[in-house]
C-alpha positions as CSV (number, residue, x, y, z in Angstrom):
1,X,-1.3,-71.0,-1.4
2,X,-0.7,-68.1,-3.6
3,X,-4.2,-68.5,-5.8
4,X,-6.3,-68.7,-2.6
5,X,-4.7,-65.1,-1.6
6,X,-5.0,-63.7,-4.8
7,X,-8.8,-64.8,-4.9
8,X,-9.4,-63.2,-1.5
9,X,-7.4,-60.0,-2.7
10,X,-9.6,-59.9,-5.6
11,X,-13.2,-60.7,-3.8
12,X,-11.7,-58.0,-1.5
13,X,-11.2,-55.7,-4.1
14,X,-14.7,-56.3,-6.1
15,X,-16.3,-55.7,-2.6
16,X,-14.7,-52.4,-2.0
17,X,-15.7,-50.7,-5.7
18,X,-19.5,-52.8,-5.2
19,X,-19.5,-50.7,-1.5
20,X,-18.6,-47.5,-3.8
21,X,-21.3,-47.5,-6.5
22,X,-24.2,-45.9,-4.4
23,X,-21.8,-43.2,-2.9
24,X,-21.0,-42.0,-5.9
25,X,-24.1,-41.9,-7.2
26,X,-24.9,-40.1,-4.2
27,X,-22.7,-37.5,-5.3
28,X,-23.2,-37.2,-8.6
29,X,-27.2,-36.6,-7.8
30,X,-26.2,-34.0,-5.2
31,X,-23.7,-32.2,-7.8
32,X,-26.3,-31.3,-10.3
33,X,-25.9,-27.4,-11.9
34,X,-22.8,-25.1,-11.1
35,X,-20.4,-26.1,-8.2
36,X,-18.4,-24.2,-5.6
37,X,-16.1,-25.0,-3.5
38,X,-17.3,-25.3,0.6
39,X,-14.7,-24.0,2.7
40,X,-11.0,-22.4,1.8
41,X,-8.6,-21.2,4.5
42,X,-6.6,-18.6,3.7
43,X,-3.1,-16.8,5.6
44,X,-2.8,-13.0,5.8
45,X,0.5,-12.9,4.2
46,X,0.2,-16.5,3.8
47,X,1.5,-19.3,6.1
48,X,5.2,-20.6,6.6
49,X,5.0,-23.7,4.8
50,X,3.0,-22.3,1.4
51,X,0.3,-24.8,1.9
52,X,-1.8,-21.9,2.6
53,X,-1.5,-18.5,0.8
54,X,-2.5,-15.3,0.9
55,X,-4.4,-15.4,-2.5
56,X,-6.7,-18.5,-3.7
57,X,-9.4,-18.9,-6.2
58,X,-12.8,-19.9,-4.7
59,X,-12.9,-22.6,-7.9
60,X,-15.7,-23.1,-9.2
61,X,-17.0,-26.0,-11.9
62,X,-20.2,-27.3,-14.3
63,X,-20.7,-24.0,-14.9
64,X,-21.3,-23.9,-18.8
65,X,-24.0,-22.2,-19.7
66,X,-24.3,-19.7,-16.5
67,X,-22.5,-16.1,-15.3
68,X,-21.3,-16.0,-12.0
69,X,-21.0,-12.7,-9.5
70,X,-19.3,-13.1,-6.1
71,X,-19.9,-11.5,-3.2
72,X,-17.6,-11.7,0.1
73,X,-19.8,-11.2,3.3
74,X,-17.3,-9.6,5.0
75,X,-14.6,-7.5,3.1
76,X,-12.5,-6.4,5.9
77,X,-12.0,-10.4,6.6
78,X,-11.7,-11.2,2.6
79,X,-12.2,-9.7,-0.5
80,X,-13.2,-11.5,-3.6
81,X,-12.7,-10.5,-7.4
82,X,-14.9,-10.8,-10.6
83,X,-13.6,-14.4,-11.1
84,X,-13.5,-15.8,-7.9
85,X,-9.8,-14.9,-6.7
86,X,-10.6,-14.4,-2.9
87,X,-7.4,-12.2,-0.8
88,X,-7.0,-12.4,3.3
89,X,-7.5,-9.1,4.5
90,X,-7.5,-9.8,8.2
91,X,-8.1,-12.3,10.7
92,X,-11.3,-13.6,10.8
93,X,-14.3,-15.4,9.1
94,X,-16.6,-14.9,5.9
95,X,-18.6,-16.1,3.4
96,X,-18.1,-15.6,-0.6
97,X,-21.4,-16.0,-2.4
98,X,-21.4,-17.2,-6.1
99,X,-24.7,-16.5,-7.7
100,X,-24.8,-18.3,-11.1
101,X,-27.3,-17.4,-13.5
102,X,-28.1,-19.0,-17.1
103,X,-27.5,-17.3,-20.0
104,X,-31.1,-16.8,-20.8
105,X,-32.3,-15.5,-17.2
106,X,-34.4,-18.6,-16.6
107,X,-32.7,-19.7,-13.6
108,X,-30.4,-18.7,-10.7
109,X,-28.0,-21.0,-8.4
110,X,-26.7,-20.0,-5.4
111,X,-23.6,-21.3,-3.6
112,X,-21.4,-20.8,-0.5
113,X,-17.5,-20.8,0.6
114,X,-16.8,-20.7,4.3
115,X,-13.9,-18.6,4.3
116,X,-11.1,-18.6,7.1
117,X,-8.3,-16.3,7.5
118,X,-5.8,-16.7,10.3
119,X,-2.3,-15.4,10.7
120,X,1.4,-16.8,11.7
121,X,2.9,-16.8,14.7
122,X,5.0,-14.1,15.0
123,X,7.5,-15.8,17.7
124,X,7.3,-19.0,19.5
125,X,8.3,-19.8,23.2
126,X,8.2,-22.2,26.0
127,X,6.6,-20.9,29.3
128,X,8.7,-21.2,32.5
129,X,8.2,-24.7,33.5
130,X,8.4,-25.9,30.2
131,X,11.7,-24.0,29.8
132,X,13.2,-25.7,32.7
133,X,12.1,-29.2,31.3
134,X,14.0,-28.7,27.9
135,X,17.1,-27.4,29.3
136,X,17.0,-30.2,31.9
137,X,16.7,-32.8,29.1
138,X,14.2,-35.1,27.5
139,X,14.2,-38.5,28.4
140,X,13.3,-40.8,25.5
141,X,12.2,-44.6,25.7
């Protein structure tokens, strides 16, 4: 009984990485030159739990062989420094541009970040009705 599940587990298992193969070749096709990454959300002051800072480099990869200049769309939402280290400035939305260009001039790639910057709650409260539910009890089950 054991052999038939392991063969299922393995058929299984050689279906899931057969299923995978055009995907990422998919990907890789689409990744061709210097990459960027699409979005990054960003705290002013940086959130509660740390997930999300204040501070965060736009990362950037495959870029041997090219200089890259950023450009934030909106600098009162987010600034952005010579190597890509974007900084919340206020709440909002912007774009940083990374313009990479070969060492010899010959050709010029252009990517985008979809920046978001949001802030913490300050306080947190129940209304009035909801008030009077919690100090009344939850019921559970």
């Amino acid at each position: 009984m054991k052999s038939i599940f392991k063969k299922i587990a393995f058929v299984l298992a050689l279906a899931m990485v057969v299923t995978m193969m055009p995907a990422k070749a998919a990907a890789a096709a689409e990744s061709d030159g210097p990459q960027m990454y699409k979005t990054l959300k960003l705290y002013v002051g940086g959130d509660v739990t740390g997930n999300y800072p204040e501070q965060r480099y736009a990362k950037v990869w495959e870029k041997d062989g090219y200089e890259v200049e950023f450009e934030s769309s909106d600098e009162s939402v987010a600034t952005v420094y010579s190597k890509g280290y974007v900084t919340a400035v206020n709440v909002g939305s912007a774009t940083v541009t990374a313009t990479f260009t070969s060492e010899d001039g010959s050709e010029e790639v252009v990517r985008t970040c979809a920046i978001t910057v949001k802030r913490n709650a300050e306080r947190v409260g129940l209304n009035g009705e909801s008030a009077k539910k919690v100090a009344g009890g939850i019921a559970v089950g």
